[in-house]
matplotlib code that plots the C-alpha trace (Angstrom):
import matplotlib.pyplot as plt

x = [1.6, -0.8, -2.7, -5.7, -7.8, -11.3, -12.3, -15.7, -18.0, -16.1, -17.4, -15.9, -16.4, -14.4, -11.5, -11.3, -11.7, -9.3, -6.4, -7.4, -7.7, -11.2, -13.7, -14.5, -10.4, -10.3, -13.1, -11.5, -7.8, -8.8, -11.8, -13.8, -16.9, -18.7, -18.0, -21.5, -21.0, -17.3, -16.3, -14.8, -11.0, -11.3, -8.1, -7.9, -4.4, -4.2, -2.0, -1.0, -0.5, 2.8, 2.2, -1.5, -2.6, -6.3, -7.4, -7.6, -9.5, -7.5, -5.4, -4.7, -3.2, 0.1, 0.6, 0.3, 2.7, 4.9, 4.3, 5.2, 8.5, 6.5, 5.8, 2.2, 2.4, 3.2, -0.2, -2.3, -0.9, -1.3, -4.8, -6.0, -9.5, -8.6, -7.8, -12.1, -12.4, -12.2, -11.6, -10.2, -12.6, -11.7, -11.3, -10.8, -8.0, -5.3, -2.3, 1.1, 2.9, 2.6, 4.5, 6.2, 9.6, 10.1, 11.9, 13.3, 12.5, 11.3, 9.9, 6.1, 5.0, 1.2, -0.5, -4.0, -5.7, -6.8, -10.2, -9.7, -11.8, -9.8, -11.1, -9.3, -6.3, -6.3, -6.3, -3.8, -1.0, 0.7, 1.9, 3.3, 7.1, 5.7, 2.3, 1.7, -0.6, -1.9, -1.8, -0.9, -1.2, 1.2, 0.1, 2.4, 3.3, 4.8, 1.5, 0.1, -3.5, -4.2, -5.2, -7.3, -4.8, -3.3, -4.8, -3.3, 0.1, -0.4, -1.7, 1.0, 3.4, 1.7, 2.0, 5.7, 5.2, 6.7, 4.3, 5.2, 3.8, 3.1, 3.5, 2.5, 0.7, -1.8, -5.4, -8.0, -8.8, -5.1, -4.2, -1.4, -1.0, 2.4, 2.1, 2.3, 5.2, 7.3, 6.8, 8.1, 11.2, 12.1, 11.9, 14.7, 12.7, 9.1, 11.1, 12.5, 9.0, 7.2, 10.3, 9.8, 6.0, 6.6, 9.3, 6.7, 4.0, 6.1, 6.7, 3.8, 2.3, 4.7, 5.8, 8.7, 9.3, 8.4, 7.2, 7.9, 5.2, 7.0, 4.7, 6.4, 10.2, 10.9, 14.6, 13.8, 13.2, 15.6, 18.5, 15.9, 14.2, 17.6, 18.4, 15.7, 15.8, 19.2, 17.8, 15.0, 16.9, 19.5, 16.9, 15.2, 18.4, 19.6, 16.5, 16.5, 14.0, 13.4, 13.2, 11.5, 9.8, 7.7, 7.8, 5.9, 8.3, 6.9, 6.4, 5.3, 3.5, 2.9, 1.7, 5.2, 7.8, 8.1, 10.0, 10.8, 11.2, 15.3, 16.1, 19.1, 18.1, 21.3, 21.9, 18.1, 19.1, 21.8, 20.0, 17.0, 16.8, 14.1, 12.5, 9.0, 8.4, 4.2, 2.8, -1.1, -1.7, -1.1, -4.3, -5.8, -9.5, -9.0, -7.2, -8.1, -8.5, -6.0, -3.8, -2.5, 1.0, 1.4, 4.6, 6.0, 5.9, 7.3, 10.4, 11.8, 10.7, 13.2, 15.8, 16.1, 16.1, 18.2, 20.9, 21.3, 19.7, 21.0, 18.4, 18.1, 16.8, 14.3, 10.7, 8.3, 4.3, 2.1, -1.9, -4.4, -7.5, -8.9, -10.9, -14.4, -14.6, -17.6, -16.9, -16.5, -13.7, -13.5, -10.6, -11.2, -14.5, -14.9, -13.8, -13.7, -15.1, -12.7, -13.6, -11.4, -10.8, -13.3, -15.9, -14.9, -15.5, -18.8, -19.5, -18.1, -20.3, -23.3, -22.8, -21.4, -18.5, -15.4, -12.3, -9.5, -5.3, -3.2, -0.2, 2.3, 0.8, 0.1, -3.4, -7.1, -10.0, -13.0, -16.3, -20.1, -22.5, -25.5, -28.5, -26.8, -23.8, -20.4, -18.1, -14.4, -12.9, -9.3, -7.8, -5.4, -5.8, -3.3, -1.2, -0.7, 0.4, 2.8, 4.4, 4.8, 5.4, 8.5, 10.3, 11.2, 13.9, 14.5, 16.3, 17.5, 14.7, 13.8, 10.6, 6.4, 4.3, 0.8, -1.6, -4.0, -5.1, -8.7, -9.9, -8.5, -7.2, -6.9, -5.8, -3.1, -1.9, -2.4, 0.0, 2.7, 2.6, 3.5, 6.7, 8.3, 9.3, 7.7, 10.6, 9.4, 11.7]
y = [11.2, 9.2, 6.1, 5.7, 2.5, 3.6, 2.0, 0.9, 4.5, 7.1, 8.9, 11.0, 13.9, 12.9, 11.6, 14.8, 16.8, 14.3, 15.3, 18.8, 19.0, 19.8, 17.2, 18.1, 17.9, 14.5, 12.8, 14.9, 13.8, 10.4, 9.9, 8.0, 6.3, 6.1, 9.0, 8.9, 5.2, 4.1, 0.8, -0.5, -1.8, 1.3, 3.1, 7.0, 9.4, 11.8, 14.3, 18.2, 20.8, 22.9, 25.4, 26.5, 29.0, 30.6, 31.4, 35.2, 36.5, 35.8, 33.8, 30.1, 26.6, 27.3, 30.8, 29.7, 27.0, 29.6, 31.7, 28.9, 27.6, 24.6, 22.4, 22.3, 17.9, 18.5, 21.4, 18.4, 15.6, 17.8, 18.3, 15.5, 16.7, 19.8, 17.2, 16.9, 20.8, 23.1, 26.0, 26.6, 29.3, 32.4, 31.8, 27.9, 26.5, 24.5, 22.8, 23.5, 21.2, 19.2, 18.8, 15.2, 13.9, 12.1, 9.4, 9.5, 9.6, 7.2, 6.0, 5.4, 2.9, 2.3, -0.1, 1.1, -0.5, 1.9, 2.4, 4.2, 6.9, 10.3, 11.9, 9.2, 9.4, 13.0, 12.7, 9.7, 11.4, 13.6, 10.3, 8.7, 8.6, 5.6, 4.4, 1.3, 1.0, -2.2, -4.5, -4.6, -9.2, -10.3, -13.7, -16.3, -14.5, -11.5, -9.3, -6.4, -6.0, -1.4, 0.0, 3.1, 4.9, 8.5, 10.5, 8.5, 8.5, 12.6, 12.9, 11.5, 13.6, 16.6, 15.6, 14.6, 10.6, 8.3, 6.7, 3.0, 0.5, -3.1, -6.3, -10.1, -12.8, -12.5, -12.0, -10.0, -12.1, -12.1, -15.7, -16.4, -17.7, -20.0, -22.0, -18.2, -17.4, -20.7, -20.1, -16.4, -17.4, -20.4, -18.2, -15.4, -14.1, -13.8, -12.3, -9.4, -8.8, -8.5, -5.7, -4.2, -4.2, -2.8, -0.2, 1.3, 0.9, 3.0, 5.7, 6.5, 6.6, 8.7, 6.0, 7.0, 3.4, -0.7, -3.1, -6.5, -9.2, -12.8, -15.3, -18.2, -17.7, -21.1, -22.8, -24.6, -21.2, -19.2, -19.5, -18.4, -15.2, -14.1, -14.1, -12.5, -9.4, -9.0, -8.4, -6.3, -4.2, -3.7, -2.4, -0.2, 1.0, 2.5, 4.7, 5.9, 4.0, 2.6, -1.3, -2.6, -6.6, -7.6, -11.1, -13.2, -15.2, -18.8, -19.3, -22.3, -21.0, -23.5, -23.6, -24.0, -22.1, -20.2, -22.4, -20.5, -21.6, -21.2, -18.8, -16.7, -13.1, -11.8, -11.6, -10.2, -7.3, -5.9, -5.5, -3.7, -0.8, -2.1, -5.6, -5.6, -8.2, -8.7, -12.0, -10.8, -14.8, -14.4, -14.7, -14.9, -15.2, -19.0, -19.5, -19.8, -16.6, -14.6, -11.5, -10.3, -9.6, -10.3, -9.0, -11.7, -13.5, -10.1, -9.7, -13.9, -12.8, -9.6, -11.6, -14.2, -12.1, -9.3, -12.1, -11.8, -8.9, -5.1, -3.6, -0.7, -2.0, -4.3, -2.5, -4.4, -4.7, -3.5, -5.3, -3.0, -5.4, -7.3, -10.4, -11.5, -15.5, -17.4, -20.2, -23.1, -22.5, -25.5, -25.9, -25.9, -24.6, -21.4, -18.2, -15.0, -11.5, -8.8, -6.0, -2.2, -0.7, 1.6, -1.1, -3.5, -0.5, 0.3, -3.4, -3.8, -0.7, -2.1, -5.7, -4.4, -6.1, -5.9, -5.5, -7.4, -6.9, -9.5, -8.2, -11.2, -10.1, -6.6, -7.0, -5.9, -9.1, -9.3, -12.0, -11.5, -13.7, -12.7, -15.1, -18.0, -17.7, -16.8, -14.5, -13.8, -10.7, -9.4, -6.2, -3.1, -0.2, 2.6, 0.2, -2.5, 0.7, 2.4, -1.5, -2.7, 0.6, 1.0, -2.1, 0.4, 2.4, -0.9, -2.8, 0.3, -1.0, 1.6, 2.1, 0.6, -0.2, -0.3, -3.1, -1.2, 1.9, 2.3, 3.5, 6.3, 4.8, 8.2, 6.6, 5.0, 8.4, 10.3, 7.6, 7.5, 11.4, 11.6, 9.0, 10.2, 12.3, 11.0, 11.2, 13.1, 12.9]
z = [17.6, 20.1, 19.1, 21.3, 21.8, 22.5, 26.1, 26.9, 27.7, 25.4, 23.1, 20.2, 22.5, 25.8, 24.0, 22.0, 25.4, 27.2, 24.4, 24.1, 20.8, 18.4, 18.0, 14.1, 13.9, 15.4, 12.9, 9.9, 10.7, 11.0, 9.1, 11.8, 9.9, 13.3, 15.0, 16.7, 17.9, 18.8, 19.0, 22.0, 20.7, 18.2, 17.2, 17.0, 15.8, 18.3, 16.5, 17.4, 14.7, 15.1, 12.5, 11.5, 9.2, 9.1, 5.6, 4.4, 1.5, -1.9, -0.7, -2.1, -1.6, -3.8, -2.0, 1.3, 0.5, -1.0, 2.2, 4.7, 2.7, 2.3, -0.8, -1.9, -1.4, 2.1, 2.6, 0.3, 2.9, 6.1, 5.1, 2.6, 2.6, 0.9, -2.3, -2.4, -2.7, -5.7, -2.8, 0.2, 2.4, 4.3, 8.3, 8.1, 9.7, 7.2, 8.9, 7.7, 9.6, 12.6, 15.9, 15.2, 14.8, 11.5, 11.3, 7.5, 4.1, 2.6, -0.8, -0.5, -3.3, -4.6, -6.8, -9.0, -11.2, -14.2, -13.3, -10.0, -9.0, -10.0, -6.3, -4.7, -6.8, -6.8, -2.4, -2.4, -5.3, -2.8, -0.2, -3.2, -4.6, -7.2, -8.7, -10.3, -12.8, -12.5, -15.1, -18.5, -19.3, -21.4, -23.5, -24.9, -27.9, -26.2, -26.9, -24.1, -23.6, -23.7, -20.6, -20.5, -18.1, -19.8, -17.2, -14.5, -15.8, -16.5, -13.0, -11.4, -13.4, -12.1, -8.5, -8.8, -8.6, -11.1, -13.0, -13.8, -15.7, -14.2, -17.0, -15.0, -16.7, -14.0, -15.0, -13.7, -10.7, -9.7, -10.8, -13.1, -16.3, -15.9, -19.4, -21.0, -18.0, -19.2, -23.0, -22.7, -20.4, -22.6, -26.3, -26.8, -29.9, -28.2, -25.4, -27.8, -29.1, -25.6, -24.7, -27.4, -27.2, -23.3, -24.2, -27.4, -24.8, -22.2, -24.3, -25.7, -22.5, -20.7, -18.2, -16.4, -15.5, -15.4, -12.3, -13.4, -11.4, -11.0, -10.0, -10.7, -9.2, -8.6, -7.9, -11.5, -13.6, -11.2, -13.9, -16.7, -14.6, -14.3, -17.9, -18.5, -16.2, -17.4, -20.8, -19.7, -17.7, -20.0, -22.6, -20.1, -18.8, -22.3, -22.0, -18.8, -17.0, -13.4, -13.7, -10.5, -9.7, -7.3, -6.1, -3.3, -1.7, -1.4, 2.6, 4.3, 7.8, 10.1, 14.0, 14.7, 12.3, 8.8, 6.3, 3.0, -0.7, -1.0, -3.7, -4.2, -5.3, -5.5, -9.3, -9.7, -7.5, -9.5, -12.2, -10.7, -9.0, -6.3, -5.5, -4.0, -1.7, -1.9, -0.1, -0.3, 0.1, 3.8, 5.6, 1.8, 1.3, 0.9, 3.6, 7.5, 9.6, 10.2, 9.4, 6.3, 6.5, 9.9, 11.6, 13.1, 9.2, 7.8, 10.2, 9.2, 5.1, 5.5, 7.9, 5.3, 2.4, 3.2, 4.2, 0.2, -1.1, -0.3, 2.2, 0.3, -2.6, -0.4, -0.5, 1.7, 0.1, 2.7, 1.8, 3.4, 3.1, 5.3, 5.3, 6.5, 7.2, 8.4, 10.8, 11.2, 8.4, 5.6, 4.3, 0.2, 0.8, 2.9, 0.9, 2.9, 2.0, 0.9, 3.4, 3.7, 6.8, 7.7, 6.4, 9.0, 11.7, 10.5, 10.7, 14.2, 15.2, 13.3, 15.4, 18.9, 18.5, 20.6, 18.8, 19.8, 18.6, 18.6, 19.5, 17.8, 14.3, 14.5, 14.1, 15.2, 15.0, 16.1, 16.2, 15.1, 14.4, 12.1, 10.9, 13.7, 11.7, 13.2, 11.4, 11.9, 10.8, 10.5, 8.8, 9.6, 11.9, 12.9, 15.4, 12.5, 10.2, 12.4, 13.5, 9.9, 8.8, 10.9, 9.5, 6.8, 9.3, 11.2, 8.9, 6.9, 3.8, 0.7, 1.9, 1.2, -1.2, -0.6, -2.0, -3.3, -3.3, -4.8, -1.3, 0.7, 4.0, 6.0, 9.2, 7.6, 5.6, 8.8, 11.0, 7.8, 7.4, 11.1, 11.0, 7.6, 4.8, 1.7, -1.2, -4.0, -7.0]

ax = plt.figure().add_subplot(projection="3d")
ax.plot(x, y, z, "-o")
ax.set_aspect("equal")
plt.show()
């Protein structure tokens, strides 16, 4: 695997003709939004196929799996697009593997929230080891809002991903409810009723498993989370079920060092079977510009934590937005745009902007102005993927978990696919 970084004069059809490989391959593989207008800065997986196959009449996805001594998820990940189709045609090409050296398995998390489009679940299913459903609220009397979300949990069965519920008092706009959080921790018997209410909720669904958000982990309620996960996962356990929390570790980033909210996590990870680290507030929409997640902030988070937690139950949350600011940033007043990936390339293209990567976080930027204002934008492309991605083999983590995935990020699938195993269970 090759990442490129389109220079100033190529085209789609030079770089293709540079790496031998087919044009219609190279947009397809990558999903290149501007394949008729590059942007200089641009990133494009050059990847070679080691086994394909060429379609013959009758033949179909299961059979040429079958023929290959392949599993069907790994056809569906070699060739994502095939995910859109109800059939595969005689004389196209389908990959069956590629020439790569994988690194290791490793688990491949995702968060969704319940209205996702079924296409783009149906194409993202096959990279996954977990989905998150995301997010049954829980009020201060222990009570769960419903969630229209059978068919996900029955899709993900069928593709061999655990389904698992997600329970936070955080509402629709991602901000959390702590009164509700404090009442819960502080009352045994509104605690029994919201297990119970999770556990009914669980089953009738078909969950396989729960993802526990904790918003409010603080070295005054440590004592009380604790108790409480003991109890959860001592109820879940006695059925079978995976018990996994996320937590954003409270980080203080400033010009000169990372300082870190102290909390010892070692009692919380004997009782789970995962902790997700998620700090989506880096480079927030509120905030001023900068990277999400970037990987000099992400290498002292694991450092420090896996000083007290075993690194393979550590699973590191990987955001894939990116953020739009106009400048002059003012503090308490700007708030960014959310933008996805292949947005902020179309825009770049649209703007003839130059993109830039800083190197320290891992991440491509770039400038515009439009109407005399002046716009910053930061988000993820296939070098931020495969540098944060391979913090998982590093420090010997579980794996990822990807925040969110109601788009399709091929470039990202494509660079993954290429480093690792996905663990299917």
């Amino acid at each position: 695997m090759t990442i490129h970084v389109v220079q100033p004069g190529e085209t789609i059809s030079s770089i293709a003709e540079f790496y031998k490989v087919p044009e219609d391959r190279l947009i397809l593989e990558n999903g290149i939004p501007n394949s008729n207008n590059l942007v200089v800065g641009q990133t494009i997986v050059i990847v070679y196929p080691f086994i394909n196959y060429t379609v013959k009449e009758g033949d179909t996805l299961s059979g040429i799996a079958e023929m290959h001594n392949v599993s069907l998820m790994q056809i569906l990940r070699n060739n994502p697009y095939l995910s859109d189709r109800e059939y595969i045609y005689t004389g196209e090409t389908i990959t069956i593997s590629y020439d790569t050296n994988k690194i290791r398995t490793i688990a491949i998390g995702g968060y969704v929230y319940s209205y996702i489009n079924k296409e783009v679940l149906r194409k993202t299913l096959p990279f996954l080891t977990f989905l998150t459903v995301f997010n049954y609220r829980i009020n201060a009397e222990g009570d769960l809002n419903n969630l229209d979300d059978q068919e996900i949990v029955d899709m993900a069965k069928e593709y061999g991903v655990i389904p698992m519920m997600l329970v936070s008092t955080l509402s629709e706009q991602g901000i959390g409810n702590s009164e509700a959080a404090y009442i819960i921790l502080n009352n045994p018997e509104i605690q029994d009723r919201m297990i119970n209410n999770i556990i009914n909720n669980i089953q009738a669904k078909g969950y396989l498993g729960l993802n526990q958000f904790f918003q409010f982990l603080t070295p005054e309620t440590k004592t009380l989370v604790e108790n409480f996960i003991i109890k959860m996962s001592t109820r879940l356990k006695s059925y079978g079920l995976r018990y996994t929390v996320t937590i954003t570790p409270r980080t203080n980033i400033e010009r000169t060092e990372v300082t870190y909210e102290s909390i010892d996590y070692s009692t919380i990870s004997q009782y789970t079977d995962a902790m997700l680290f998620l700090s989506y507030d880096w480079g927030y929409s509120f905030g001023p510009p900068a990277s999400v997640t970037p990987v000099n902030i992400l290498r002292e988070v694991i450092n420090n934590i896996i000083k007290i937690v075993p690194p393979e139950k550590f699973v590191l949350g990987l955001p894939v937005i990116g953020y739009d600011w106009a400048l002059p940033y003012v503090p308490g007043f700007t708030i960014a745009n959310a933008i996805i990936p292949n947005a902020a390339i179309l825009l770049a293209a649209d703007q003839g902007a130059l993109i830039r990567y800083n190197e320290v976080s891992a991440a491509p930027y770039y400038f515009y102005s439009i109407s005399d204002e002046l716009h910053n934008v930061w988000f993820k492309d296939a070098r931020s993927i495969d540098t944060i991605t391979r913090l998982v083999p590093e420090y010997g983590l579980q794996g990822i978990s990807i925040w969110n995935n109601m788009f399709f990020f091929t470039q990202m699938w494509l660079v993954i696919n290429n480093l690792y195993d996905i663990l299917k269970v």
